[in-house]
Backbone of each chain as ProteinMPNN parsed JSONL, in Angstrom:
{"seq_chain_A": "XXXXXXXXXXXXXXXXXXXXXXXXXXXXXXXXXXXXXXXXXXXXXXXXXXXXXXXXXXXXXXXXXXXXXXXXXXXXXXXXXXXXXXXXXXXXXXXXXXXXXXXXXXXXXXXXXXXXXXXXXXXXXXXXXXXX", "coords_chain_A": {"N_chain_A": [[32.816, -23.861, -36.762], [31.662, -20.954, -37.491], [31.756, -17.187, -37.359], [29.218, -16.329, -34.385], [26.888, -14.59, -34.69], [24.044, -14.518, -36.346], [20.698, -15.459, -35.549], [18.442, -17.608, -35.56], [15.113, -18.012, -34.735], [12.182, -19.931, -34.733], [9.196, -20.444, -33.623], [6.243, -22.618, -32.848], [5.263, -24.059, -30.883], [2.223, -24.053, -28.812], [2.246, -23.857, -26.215], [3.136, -22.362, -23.149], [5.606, -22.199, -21.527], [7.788, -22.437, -23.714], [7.219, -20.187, -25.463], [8.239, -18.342, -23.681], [11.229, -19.488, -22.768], [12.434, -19.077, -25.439], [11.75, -16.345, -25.681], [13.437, -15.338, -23.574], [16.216, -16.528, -24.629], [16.179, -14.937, -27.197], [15.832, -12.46, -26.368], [18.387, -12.347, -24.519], [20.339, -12.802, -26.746], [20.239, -10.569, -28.529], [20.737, -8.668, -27.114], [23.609, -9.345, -27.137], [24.975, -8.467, -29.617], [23.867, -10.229, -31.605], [22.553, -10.731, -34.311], [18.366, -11.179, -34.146], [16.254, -13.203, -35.304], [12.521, -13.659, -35.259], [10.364, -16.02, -35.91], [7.248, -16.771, -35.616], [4.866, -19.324, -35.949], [2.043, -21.401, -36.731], [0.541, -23.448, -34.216], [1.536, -21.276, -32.151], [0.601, -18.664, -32.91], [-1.712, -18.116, -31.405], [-0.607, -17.055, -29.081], [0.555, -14.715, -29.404], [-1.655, -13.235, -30.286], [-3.588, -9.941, -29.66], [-5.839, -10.513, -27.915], [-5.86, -12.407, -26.52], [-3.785, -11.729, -24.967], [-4.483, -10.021, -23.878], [-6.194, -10.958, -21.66], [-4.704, -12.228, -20.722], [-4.565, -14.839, -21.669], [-3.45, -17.985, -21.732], [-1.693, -21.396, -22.674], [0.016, -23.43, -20.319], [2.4, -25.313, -18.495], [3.314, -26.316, -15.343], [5.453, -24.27, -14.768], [4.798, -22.579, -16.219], [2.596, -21.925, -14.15], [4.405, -21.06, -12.101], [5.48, -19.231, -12.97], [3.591, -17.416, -13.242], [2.763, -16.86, -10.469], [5.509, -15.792, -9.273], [5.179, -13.632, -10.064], [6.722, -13.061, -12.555], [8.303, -11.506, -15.724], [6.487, -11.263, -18.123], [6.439, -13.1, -21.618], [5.871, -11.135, -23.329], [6.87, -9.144, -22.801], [9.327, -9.046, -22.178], [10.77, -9.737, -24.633], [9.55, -7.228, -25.938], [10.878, -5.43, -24.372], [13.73, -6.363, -25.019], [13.524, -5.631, -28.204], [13.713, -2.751, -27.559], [16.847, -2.701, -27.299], [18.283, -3.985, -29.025], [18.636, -5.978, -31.408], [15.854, -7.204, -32.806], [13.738, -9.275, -34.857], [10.213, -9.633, -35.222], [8.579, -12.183, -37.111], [4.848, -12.868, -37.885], [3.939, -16.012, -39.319], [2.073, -15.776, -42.482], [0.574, -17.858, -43.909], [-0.691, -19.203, -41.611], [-1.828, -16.408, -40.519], [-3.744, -16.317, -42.451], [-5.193, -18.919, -42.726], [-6.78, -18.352, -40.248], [-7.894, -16.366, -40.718], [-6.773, -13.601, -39.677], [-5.611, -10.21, -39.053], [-2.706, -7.932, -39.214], [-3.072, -6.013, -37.058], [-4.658, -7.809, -35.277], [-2.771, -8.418, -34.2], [-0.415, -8.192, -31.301], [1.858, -5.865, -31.197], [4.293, -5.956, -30.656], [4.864, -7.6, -33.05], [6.775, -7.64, -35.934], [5.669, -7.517, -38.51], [4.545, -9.932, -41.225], [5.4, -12.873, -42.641], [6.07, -14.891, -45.298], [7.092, -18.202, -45.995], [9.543, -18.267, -47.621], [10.305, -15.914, -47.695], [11.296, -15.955, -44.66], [13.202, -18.143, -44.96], [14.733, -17.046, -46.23], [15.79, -14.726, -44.257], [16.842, -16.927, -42.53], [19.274, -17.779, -43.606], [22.603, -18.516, -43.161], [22.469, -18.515, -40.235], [22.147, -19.582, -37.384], [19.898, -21.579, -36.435], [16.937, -22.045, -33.879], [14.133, -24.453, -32.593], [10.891, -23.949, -31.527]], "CA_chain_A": [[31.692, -22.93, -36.749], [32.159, -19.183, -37.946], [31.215, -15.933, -35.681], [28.048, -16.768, -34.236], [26.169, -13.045, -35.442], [22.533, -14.411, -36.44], [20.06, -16.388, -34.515], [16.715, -17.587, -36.089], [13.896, -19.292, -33.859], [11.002, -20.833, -34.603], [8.45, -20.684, -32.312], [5.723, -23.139, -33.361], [3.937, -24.159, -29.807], [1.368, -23.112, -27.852], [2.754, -23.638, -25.071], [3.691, -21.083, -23.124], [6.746, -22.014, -21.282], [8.022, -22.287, -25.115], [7.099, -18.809, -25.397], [9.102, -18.003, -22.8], [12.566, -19.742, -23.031], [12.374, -18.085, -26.73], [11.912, -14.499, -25.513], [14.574, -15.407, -23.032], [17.235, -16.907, -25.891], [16.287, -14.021, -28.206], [16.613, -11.241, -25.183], [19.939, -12.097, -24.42], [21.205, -12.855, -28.204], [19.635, -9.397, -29.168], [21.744, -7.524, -26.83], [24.725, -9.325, -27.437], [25.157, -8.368, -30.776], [23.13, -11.451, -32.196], [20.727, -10.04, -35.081], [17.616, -12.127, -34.483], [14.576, -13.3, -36.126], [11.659, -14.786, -34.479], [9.34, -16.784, -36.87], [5.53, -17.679, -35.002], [3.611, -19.951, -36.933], [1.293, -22.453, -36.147], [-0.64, -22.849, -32.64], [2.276, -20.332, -31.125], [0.168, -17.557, -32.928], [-2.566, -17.375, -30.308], [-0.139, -16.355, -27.471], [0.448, -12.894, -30.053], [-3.235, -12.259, -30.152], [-4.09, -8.709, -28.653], [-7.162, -10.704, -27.089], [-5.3, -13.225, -24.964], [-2.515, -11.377, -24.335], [-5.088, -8.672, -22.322], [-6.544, -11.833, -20.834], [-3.555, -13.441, -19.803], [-5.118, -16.39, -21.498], [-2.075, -19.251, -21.848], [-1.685, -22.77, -22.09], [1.376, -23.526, -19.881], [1.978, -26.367, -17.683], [4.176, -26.064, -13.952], [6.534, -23.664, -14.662], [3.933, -21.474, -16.391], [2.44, -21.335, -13.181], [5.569, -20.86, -11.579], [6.346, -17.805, -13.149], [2.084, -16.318, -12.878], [2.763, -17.051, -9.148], [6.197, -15.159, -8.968], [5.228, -12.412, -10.745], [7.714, -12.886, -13.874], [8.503, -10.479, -16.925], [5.963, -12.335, -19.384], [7.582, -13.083, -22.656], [5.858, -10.245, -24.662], [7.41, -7.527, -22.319], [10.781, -9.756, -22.548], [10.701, -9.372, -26.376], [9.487, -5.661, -26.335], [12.449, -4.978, -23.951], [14.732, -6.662, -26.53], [13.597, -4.814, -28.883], [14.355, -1.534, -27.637], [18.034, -2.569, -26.875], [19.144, -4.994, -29.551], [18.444, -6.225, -33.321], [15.374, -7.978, -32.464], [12.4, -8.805, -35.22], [8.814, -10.677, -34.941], [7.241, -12.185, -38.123], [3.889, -13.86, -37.65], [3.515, -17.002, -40.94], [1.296, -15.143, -43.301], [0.084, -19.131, -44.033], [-1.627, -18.749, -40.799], [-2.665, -15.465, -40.741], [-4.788, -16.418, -43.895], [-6.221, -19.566, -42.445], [-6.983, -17.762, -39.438], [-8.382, -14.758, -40.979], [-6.352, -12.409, -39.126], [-5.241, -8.464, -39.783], [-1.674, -7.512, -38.486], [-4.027, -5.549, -36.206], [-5.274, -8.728, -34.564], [-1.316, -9.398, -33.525], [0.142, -7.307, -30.404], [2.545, -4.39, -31.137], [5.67, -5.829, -31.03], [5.009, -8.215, -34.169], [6.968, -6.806, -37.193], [5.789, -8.066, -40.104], [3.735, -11.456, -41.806], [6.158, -13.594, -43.988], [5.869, -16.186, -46.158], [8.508, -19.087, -45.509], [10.862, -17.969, -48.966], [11.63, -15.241, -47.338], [11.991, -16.412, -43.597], [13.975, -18.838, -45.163], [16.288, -16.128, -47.087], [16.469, -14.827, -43.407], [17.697, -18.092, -42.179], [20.409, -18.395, -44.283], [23.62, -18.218, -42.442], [21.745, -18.481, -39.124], [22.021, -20.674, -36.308], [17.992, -22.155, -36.138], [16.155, -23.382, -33.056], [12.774, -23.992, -32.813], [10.307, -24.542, -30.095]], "C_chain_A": [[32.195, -21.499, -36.886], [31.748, -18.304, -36.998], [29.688, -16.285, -35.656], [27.265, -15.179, -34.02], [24.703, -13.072, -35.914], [21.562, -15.599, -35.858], [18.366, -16.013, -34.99], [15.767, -18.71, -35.098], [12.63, -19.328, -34.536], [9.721, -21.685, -34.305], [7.0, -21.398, -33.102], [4.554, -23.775, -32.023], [3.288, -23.423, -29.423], [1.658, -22.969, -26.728], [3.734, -22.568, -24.457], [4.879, -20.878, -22.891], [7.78, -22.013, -22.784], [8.73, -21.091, -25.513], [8.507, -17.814, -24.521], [10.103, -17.984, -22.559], [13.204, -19.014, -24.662], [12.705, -16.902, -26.376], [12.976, -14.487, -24.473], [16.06, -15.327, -23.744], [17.415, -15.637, -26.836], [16.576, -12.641, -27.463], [18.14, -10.999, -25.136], [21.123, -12.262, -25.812], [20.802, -11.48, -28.361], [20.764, -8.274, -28.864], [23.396, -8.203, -26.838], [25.452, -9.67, -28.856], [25.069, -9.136, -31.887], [22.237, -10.471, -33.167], [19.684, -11.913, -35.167], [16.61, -12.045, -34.863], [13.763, -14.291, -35.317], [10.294, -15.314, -35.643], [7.92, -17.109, -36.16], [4.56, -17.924, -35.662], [2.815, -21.134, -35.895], [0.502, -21.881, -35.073], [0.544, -21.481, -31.837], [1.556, -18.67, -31.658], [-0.734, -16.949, -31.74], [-1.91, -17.222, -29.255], [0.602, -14.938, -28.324], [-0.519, -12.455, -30.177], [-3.435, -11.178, -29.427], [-4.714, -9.651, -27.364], [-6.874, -11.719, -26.459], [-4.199, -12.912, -24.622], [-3.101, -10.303, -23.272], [-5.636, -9.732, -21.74], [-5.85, -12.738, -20.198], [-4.354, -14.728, -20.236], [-3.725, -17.27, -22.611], [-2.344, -20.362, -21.765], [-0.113, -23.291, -21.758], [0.751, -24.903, -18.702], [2.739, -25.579, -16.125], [4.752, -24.95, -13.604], [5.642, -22.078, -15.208], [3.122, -20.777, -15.1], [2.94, -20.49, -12.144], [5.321, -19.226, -11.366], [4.777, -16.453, -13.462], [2.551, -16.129, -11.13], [3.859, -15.593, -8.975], [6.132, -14.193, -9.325], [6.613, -11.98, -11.825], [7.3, -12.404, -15.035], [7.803, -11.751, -17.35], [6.72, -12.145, -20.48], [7.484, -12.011, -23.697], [6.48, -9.308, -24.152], [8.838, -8.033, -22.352], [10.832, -8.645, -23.987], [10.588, -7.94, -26.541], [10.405, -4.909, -25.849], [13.378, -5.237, -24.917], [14.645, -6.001, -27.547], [13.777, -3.578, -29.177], [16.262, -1.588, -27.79], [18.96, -3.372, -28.034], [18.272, -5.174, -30.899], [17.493, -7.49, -32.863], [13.786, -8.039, -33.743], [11.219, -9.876, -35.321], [8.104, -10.807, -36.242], [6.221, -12.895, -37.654], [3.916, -14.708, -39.858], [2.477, -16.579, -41.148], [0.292, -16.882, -43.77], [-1.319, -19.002, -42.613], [-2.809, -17.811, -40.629], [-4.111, -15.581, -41.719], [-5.942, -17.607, -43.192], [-6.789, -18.914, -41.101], [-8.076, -16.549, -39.471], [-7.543, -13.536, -40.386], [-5.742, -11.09, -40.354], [-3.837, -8.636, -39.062], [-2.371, -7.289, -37.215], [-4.206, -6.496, -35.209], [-4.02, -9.048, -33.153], [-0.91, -8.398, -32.397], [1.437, -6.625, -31.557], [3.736, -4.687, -31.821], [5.927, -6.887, -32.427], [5.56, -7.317, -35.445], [6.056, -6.689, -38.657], [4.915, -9.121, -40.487], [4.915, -11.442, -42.889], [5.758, -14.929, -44.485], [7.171, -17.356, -45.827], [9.721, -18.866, -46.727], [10.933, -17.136, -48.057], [12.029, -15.399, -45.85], [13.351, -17.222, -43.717], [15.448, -18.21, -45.706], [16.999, -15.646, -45.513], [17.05, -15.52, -42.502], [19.081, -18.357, -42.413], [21.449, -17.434, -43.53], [23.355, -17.749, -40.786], [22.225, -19.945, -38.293], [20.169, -20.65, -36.334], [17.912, -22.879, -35.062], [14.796, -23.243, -33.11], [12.233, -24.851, -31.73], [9.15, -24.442, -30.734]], "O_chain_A": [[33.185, -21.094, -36.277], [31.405, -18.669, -35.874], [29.024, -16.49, -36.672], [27.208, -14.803, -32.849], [24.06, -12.023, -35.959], [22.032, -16.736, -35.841], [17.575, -15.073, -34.926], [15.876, -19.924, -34.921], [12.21, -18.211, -34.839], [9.34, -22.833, -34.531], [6.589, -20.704, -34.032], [3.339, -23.907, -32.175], [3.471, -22.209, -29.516], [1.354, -21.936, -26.132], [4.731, -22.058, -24.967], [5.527, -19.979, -23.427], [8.747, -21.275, -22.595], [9.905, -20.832, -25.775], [9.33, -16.955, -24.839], [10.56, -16.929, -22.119], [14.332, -18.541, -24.804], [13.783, -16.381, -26.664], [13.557, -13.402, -24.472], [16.881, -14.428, -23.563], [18.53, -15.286, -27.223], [17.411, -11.836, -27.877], [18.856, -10.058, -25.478], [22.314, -11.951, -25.851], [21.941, -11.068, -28.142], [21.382, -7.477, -29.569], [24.323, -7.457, -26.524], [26.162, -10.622, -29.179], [25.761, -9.022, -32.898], [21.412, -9.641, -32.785], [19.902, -13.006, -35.689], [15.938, -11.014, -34.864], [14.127, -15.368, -34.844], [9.367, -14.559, -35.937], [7.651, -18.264, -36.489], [3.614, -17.205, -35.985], [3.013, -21.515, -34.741], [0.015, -20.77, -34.86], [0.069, -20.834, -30.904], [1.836, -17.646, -31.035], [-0.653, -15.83, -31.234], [-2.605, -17.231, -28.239], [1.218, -14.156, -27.6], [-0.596, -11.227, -30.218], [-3.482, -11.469, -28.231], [-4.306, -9.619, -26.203], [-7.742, -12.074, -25.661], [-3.505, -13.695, -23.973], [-2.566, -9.85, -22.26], [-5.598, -9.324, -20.579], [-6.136, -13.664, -19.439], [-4.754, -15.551, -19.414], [-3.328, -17.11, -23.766], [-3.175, -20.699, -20.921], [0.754, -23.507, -22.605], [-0.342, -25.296, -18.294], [2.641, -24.366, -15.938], [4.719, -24.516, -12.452], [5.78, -20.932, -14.779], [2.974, -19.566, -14.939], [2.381, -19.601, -11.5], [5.12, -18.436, -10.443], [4.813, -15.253, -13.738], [2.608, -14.965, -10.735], [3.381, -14.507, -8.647], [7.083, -13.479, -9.006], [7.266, -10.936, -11.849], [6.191, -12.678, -15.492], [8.182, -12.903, -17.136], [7.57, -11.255, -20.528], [8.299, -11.775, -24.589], [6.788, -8.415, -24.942], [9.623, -7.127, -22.633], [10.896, -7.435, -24.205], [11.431, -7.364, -27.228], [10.856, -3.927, -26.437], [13.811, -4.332, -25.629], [15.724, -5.638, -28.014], [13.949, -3.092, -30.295], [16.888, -0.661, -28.305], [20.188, -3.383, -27.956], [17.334, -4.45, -31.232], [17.992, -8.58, -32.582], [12.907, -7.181, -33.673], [11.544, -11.045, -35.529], [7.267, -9.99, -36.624], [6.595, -13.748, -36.849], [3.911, -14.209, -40.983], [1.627, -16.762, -40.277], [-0.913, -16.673, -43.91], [-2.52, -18.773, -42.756], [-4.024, -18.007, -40.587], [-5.194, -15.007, -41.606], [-7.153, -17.402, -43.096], [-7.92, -19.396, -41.151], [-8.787, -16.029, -38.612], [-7.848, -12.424, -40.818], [-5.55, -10.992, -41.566], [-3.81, -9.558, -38.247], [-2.353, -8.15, -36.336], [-3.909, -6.08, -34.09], [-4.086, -9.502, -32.011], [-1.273, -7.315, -32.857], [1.692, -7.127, -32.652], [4.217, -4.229, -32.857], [7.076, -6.993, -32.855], [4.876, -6.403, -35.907], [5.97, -5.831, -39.536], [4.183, -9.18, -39.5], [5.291, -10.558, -43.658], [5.153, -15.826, -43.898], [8.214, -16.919, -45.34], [10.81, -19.414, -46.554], [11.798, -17.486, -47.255], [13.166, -14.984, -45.625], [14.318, -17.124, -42.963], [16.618, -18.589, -45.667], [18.179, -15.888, -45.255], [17.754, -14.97, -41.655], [19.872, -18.962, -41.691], [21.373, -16.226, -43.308], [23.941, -16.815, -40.239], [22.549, -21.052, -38.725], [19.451, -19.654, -36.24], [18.448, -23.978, -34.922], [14.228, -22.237, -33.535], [12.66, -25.874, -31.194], [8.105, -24.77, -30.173]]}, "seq_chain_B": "XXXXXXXXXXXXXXXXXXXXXXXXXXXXXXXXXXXXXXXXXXXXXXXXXXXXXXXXXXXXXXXXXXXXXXXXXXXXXXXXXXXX", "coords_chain_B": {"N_chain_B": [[43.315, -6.089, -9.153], [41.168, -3.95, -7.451], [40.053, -3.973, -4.16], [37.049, -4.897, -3.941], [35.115, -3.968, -2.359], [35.608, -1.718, -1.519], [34.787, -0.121, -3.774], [33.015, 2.72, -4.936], [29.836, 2.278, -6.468], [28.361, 4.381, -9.523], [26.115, 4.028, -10.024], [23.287, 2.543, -8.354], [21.814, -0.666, -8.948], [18.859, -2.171, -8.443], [18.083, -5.142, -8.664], [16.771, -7.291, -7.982], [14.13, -9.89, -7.335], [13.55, -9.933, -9.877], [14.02, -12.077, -12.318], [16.236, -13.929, -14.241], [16.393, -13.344, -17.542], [16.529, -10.849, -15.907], [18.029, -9.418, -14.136], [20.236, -8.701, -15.887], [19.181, -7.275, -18.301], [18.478, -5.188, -16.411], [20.557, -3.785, -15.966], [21.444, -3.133, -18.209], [19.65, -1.475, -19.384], [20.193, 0.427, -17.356], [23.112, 1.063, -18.162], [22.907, 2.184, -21.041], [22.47, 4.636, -20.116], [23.9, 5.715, -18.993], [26.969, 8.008, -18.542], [30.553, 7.481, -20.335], [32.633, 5.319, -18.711], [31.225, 5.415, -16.613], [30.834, 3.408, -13.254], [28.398, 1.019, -12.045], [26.627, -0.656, -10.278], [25.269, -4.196, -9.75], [22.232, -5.367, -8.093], [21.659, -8.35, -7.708], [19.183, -11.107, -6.874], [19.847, -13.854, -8.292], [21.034, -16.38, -8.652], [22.652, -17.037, -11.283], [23.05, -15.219, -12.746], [25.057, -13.973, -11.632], [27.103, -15.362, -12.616], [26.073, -15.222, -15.708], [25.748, -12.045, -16.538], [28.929, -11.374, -16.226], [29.535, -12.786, -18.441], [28.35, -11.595, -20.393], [29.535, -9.079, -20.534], [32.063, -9.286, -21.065], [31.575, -10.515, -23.551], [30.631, -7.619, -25.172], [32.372, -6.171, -24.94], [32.707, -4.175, -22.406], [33.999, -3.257, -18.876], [34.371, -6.017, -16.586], [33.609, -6.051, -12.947], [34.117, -7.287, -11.013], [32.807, -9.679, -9.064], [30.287, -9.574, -5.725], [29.506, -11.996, -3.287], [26.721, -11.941, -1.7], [24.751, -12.371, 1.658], [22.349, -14.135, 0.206], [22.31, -12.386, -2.038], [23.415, -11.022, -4.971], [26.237, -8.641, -5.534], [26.946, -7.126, -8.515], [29.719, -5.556, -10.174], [30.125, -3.42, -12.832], [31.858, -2.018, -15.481], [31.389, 0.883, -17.507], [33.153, 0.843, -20.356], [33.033, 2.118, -23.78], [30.569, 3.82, -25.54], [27.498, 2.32, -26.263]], "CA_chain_B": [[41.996, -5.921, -9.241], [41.121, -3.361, -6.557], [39.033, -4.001, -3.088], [35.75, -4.246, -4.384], [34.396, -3.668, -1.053], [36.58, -0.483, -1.523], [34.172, 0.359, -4.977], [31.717, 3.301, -5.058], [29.275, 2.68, -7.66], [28.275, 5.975, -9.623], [24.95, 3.525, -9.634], [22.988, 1.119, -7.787], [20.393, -0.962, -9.511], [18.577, -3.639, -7.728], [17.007, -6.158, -9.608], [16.089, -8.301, -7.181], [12.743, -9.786, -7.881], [13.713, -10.048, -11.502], [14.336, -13.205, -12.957], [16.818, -14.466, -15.305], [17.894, -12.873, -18.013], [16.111, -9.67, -15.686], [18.685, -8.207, -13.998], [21.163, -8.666, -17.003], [18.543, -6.375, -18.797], [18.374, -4.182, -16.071], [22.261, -3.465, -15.859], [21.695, -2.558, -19.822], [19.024, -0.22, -19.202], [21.519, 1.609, -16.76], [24.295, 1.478, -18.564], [23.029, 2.777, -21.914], [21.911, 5.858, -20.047], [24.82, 6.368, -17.771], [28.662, 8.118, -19.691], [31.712, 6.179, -20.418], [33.528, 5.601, -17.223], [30.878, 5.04, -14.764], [30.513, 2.358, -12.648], [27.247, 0.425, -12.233], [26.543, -2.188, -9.335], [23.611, -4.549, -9.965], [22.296, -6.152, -6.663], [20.753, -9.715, -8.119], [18.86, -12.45, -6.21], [19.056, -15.002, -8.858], [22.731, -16.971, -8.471], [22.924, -17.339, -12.708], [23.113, -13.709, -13.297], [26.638, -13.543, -11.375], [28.004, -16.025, -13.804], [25.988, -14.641, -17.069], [26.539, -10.96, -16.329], [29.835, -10.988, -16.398], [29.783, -13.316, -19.397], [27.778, -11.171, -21.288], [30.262, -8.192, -20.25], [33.408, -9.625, -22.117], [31.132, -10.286, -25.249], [30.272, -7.158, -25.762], [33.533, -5.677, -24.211], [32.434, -3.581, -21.469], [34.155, -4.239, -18.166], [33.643, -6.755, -15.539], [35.11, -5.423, -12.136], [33.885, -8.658, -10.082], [30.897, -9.735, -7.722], [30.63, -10.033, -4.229], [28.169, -12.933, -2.83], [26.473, -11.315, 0.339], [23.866, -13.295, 2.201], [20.937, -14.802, -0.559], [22.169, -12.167, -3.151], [25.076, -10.877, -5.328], [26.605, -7.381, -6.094], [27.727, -7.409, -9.322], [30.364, -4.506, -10.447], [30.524, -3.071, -14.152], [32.166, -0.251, -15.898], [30.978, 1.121, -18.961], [34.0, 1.676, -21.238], [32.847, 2.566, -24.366], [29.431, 4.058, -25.777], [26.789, 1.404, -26.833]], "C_chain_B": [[42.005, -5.03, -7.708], [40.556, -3.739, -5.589], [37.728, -4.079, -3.68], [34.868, -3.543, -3.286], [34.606, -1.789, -0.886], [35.333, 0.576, -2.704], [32.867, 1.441, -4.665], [31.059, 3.573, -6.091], [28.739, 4.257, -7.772], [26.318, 5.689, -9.398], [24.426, 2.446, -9.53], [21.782, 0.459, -8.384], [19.948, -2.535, -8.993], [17.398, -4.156, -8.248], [16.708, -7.408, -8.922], [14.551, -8.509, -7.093], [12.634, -9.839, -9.405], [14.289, -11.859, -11.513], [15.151, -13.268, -14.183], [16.189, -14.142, -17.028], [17.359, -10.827, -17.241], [17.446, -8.921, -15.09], [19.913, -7.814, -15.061], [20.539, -7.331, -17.988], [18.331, -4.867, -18.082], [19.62, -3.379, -16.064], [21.953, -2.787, -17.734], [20.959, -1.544, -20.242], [19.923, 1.017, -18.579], [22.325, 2.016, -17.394], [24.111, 1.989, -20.005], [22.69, 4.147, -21.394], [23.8, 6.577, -19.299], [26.464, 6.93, -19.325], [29.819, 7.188, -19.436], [32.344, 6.644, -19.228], [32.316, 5.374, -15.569], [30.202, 3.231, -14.366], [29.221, 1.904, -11.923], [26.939, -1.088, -11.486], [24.866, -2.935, -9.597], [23.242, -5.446, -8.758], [20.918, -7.408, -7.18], [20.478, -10.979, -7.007], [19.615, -13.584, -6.844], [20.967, -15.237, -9.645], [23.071, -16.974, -10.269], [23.282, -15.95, -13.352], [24.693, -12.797, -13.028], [27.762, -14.268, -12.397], [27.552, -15.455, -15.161], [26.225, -13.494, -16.988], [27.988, -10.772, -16.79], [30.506, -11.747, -18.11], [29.347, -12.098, -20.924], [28.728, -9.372, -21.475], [31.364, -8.037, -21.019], [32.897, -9.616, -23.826], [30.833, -8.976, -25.705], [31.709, -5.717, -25.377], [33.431, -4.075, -23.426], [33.047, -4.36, -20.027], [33.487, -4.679, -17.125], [35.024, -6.636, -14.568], [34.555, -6.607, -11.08], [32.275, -8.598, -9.494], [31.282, -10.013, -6.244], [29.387, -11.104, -4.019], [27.838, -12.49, -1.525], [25.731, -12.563, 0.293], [22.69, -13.158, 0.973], [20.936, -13.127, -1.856], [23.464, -11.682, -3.457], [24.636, -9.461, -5.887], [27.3, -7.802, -6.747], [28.132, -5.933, -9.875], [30.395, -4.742, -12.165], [31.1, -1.868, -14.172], [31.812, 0.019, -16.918], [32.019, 1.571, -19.75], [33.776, 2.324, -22.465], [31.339, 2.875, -24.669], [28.757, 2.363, -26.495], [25.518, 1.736, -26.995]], "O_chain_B": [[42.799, -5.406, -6.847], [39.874, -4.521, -6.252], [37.298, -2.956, -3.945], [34.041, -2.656, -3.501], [33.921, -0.945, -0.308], [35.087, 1.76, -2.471], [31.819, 0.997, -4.195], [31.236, 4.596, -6.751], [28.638, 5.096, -6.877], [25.482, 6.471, -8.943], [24.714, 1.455, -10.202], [20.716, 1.07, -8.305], [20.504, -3.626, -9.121], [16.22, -3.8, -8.281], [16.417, -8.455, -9.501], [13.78, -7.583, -6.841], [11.552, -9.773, -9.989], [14.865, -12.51, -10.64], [14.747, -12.651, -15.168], [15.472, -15.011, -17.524], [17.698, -9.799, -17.828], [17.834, -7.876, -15.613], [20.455, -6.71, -15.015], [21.323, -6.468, -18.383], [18.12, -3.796, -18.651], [19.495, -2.161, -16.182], [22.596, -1.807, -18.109], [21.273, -0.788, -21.162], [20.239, 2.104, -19.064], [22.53, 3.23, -17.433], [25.202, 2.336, -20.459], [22.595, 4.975, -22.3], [24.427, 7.637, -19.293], [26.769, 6.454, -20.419], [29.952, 6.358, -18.537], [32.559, 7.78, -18.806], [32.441, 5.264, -14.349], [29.515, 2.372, -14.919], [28.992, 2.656, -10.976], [26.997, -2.225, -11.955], [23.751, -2.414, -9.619], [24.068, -6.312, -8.468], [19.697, -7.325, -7.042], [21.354, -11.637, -6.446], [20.095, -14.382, -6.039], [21.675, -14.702, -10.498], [24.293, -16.852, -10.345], [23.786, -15.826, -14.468], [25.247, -11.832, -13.554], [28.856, -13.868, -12.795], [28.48, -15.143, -15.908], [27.35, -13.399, -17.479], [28.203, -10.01, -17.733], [31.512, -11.403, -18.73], [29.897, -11.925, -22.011], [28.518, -8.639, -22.441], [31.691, -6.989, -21.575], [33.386, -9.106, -24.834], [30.711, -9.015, -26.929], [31.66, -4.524, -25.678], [33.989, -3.057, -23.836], [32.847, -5.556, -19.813], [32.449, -4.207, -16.662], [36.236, -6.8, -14.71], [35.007, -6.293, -9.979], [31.248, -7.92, -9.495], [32.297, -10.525, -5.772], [28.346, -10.933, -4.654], [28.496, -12.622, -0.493], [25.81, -13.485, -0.518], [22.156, -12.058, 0.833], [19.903, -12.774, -2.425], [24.44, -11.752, -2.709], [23.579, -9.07, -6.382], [28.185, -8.593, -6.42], [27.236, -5.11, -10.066], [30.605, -5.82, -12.722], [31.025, -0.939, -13.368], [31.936, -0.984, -17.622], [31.971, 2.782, -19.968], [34.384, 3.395, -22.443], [30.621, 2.131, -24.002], [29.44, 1.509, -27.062], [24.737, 0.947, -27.526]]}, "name": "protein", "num_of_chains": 2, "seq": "XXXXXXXXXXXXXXXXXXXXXXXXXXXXXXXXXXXXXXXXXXXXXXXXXXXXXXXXXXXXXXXXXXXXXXXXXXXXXXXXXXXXXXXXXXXXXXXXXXXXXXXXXXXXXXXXXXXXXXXXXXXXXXXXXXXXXXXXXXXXXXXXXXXXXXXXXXXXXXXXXXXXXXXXXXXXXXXXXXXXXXXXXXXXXXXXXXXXXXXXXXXXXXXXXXXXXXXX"}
């Protein structure tokens, strides 16, 4: 295996704990000199919605509770931390977006971008990939 | 390796109440503000943060001056050697 330098995820559930071990993985790759990409397609778009991210509305199981209970960094303030400190960027799948109807607008803050999978895929290349 | 007990950070940051990867983040908040050369104690609940901390210290080669385990949390020592 060669220097491990880019780190692509894949975030594809709804689920939140998902969400969560993601913005964890991509936190700590970000600041240690990991450039990463975060991909959210599918059902993992509605936990970037403005309008359930001001409603705290999630579908998590145990651990989601867990971490409402303990009062834990949710994963978008994870991620928006990461992104001040480290090479961190958010596309939402433009595939979605479309069936969806959405605007960028629709997506919270820290989303970069809408891509198409050619070029997620160009930023893949020479990547370590996981996907949740 | 010196006394750590001996160590006066230049600062204390207690991330207790943070969760995994939190006080690792908070130590990186500090230390991009603080100049090369000072030392930076992070006082963590959360037992994974004394082993990643210092992991994450060597990768990015900043040093790691040890931890102490008190009672139900850990002081963990850094130094900031170069700018980041």
């Amino acid at each position: 295996m060669g220097e491990f330098n880019k780190l692509a995820i894949i975030l594809e559930s709804e689920d939140y704990e998902k969400a969560h071990v993601a913005a964890m993985i991509a936190s700590v790759a970000a600041v240690s000199c990991i450039e990463v990409s975060i991909f959210v397609t599918m059902n993992a778009i509605y936990n970037f919605l403005k309008v359930n991210v001001k409603e705290n509305k999630f579908t998590g199981g145990k651990i989601f509770e867990k971490l409402k209970e303990k009062k834990a960094q949710m994963f978008y303030d994870m991620l928006d931390q990461a992104k001040m400190f480290g090479g961190l960027k958010i596309y939402a799948c433009s595939m979605v977006m479309d069936l969806l109807d959405l605007k960028k607008e629709d997506l919270i803050d820290i989303v970069d971008d809408h891509l198409g999978l050619a070029a997620f895929l160009g930023i893949m290349e020479g990547a370590q990939t996981i996907t949740f | 390796m010196a006394d750590l007990k001996d160590i006066k950070a230049d600062v204390v940051v207690d991330a207790r109440g943070t969760y995994c990867p939190g006080p690792l983040m908070e130590l990186i908040k500090e230390m991009r503000q603080q100049p090369v050369g000072a030392v930076i104690e992070v006082i963590s609940g959360d037992a994974g943060s004394a082993k990643d901390v210092p992991e994450w210290l060597k990768k990015v080669n900043q040093e790691f001056l040890g931890v102490l385990e008190e009672n139900n949390y850990w002081r963990i020592f850094a130094k900031k050697t170069k700018e980041m």
